[in-house]
C-alpha positions as CSV (number, residue, x, y, z in Angstrom):
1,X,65.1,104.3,110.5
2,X,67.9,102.7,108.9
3,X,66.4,101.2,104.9
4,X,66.4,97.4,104.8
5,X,67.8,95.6,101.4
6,X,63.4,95.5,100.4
7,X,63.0,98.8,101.4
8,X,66.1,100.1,99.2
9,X,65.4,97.7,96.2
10,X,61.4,99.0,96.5
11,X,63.2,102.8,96.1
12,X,65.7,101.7,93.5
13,X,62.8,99.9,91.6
14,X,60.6,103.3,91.4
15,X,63.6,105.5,90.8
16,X,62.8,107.4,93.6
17,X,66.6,106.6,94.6
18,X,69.0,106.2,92.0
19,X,72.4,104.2,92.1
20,X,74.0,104.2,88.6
21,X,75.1,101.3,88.1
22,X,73.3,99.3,90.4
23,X,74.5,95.9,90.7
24,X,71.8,94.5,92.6
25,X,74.3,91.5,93.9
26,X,75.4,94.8,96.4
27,X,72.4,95.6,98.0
28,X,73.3,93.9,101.9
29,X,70.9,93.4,104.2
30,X,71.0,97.1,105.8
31,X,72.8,99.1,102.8
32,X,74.6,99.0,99.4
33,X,78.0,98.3,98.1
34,X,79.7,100.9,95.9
35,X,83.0,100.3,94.4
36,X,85.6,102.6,93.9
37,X,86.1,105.0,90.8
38,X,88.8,105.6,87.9
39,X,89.7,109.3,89.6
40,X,92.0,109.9,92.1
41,X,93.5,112.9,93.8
42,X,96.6,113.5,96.3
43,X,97.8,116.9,98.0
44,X,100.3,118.3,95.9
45,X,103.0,118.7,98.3
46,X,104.9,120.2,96.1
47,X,103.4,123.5,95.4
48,X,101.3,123.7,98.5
49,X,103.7,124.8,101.5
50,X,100.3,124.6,103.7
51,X,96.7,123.6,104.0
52,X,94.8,126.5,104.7
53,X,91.4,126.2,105.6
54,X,90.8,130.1,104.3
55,X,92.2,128.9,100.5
56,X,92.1,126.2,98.0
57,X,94.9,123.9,98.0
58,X,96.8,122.4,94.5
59,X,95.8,118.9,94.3
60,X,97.3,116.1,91.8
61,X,95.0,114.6,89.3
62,X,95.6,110.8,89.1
63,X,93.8,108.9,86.2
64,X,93.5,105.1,85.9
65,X,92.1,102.9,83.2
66,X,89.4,100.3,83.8
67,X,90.1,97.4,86.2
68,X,93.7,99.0,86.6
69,X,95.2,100.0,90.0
70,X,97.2,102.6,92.1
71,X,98.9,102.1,95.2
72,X,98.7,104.1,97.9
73,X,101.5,104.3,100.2
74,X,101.9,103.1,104.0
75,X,100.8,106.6,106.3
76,X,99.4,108.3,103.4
77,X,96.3,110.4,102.3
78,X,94.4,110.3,99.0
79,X,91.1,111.1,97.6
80,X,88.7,108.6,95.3
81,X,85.5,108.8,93.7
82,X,82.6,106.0,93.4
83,X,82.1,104.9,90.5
84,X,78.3,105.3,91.2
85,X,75.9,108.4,90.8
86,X,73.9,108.2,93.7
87,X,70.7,111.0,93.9
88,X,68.8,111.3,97.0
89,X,65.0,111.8,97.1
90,X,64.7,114.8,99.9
91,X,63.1,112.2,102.1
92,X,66.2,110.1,102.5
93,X,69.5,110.4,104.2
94,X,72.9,108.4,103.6
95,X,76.4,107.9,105.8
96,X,79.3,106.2,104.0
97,X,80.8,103.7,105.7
98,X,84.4,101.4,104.9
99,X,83.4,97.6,104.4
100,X,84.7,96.2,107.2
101,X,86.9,93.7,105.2
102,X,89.0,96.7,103.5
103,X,89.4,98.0,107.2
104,X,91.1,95.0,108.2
105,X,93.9,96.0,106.0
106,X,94.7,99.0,107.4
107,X,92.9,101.0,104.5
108,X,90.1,103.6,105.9
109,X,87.7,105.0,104.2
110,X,85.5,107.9,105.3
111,X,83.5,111.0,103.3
112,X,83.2,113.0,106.0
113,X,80.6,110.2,106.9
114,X,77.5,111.5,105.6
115,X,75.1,112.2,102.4
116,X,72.4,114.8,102.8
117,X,68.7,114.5,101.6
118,X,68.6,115.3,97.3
119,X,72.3,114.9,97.4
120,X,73.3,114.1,93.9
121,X,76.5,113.2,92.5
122,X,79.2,110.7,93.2
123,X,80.7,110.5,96.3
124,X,84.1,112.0,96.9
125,X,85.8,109.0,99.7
126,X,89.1,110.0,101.8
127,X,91.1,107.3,102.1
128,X,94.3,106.8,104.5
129,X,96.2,104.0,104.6
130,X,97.5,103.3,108.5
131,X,99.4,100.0,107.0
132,X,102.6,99.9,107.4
133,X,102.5,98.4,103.8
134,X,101.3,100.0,100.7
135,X,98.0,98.7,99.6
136,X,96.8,98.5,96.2
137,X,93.3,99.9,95.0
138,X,91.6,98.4,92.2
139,X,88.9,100.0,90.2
140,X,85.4,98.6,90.5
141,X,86.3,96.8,93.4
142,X,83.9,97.2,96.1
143,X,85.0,99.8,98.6
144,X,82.8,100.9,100.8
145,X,78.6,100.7,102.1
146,X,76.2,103.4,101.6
147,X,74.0,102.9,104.9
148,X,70.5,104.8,103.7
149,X,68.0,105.9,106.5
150,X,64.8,107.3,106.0
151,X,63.9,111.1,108.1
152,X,60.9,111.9,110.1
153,X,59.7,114.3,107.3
154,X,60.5,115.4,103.7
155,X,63.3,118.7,104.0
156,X,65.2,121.1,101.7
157,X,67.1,119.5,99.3
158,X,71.0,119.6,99.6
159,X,72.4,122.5,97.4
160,X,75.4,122.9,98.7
161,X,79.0,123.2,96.9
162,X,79.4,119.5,96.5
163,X,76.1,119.3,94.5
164,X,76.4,117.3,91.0
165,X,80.3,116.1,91.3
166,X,81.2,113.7,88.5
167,X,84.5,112.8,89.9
168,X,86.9,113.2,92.9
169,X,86.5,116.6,94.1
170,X,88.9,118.4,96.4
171,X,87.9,120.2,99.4
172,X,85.8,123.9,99.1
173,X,86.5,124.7,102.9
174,X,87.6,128.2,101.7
175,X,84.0,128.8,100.3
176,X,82.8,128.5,103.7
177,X,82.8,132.3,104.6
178,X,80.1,131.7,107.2
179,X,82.6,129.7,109.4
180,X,84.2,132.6,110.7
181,X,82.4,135.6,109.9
C-alpha cells in the first residue's frame, strides 16, 4: 500500500521515518519531494578504458557550492546525491521516481528505482540527459519523488554495501561475488 501525504507526515511526525531536512511544502499527495545534492560524479573516461562489472571503475569527483549549478551535457551520464538523509523503519519500502516536470526536459532520473526497508543514507540518483541540449542542474532544486509504500510484515533491515552513504556513491558491482559464483 502506497503511503498517503497523512500517512507519511504521521511517520515523519513520530520519527519512525526520517527525511533530513524535511520541507513539509514537499510532501505530495502520494510521496515526497527531495531535491538534488552539492556532490556529483561522472565516469572518468579518461583512465577507465572499460566498465567492468568484475572491478571498480575511476570516477570524477565534482563539487558545487550552495544554490550553484553544473551542466550536464546533451547524451550524457552523471551521478548526484539528495541532499536529504532518508532512514527507513524495516516496515517501509521506497522507489525513486523523476518529477515528471524535469522529465519533460529530456533529464531522467532513476536510482536503480528502489529503497529497501531500514535503508539509511542519502540516495545516490543516475541521471542522463536524452536532450539534445545541455541542461543545467541546480542544487536544492527539487529533483525527484520518493514514492513510500508500506509491506505486509516488518523484514530484515537493508545492510547491504550502499548502507549509510553521505554523498554520491559510485557503483560496488564488483563486490557482488555472489553474481557469478
Amino acid at each position: 500500500m502506497i503511503l498517503s501525504s497523512q500517512t507519511i507526515l504521521h511517520y515523519l511526525e513520530s520519527k519512525e521515518l526520517i527525511i533530513d531536512p524535511v520541507n513539509l511544502s514537499h510532501i505530495q499527495p502520494a510521496s515526497a519531494d527531495l531535491t538534488l545534492g552539492r556532490h556529483f560524479m561522472t565516469v572518468d573516461e579518461h583512465s577507465t578504458g572499460k566498465l567492468s562489472l568484475r572491478e571498480s571503475a575511476s570516477y570524477r569527483d565534482i563539487h558545487i557550492g550552495a544554490q550553484e549549478s553544473i551542466i550536464i551535457p546533451p547524451h550524457s551520464f552523471m551521478l548526484a546525491t539528495t541532499k536529504e538523509w532518508i532512514k527507513l523503519p524495516n516496515h517501509l519500502t521506497a522507489f525513486v521516481e523523476g518529477r515528471s516536470s524535469i522529465g519533460r526536459m529530456g533529464l531522467f532520473v532513476q536510482n536503480a528505482g528502489w529503497v529497501d526497508p531500514g535503508f539509511e543514507g542519502r540516495i545516490t540518483l543516475e541521471l542522463f540527459n536524452a536532450s539534445r541540449s545541455p541542461i543545467e542542474l541546480i542544487e536544492g532544486w527539487r529533483i525527484c519523488q520518493l514514492v513510500i509504500a508500506e509491506m505486509d510484515q516488518p523484514t530484515k533491515s537493508y545492510s547491504g554495501k550502499y548502507t549509510g552513504q553521505s554523498s554520491t556513491t559510485p557503483s560496488a558491482v564488483y563486490k557482488d561475488l555472489d553474481s557469478y559464483l
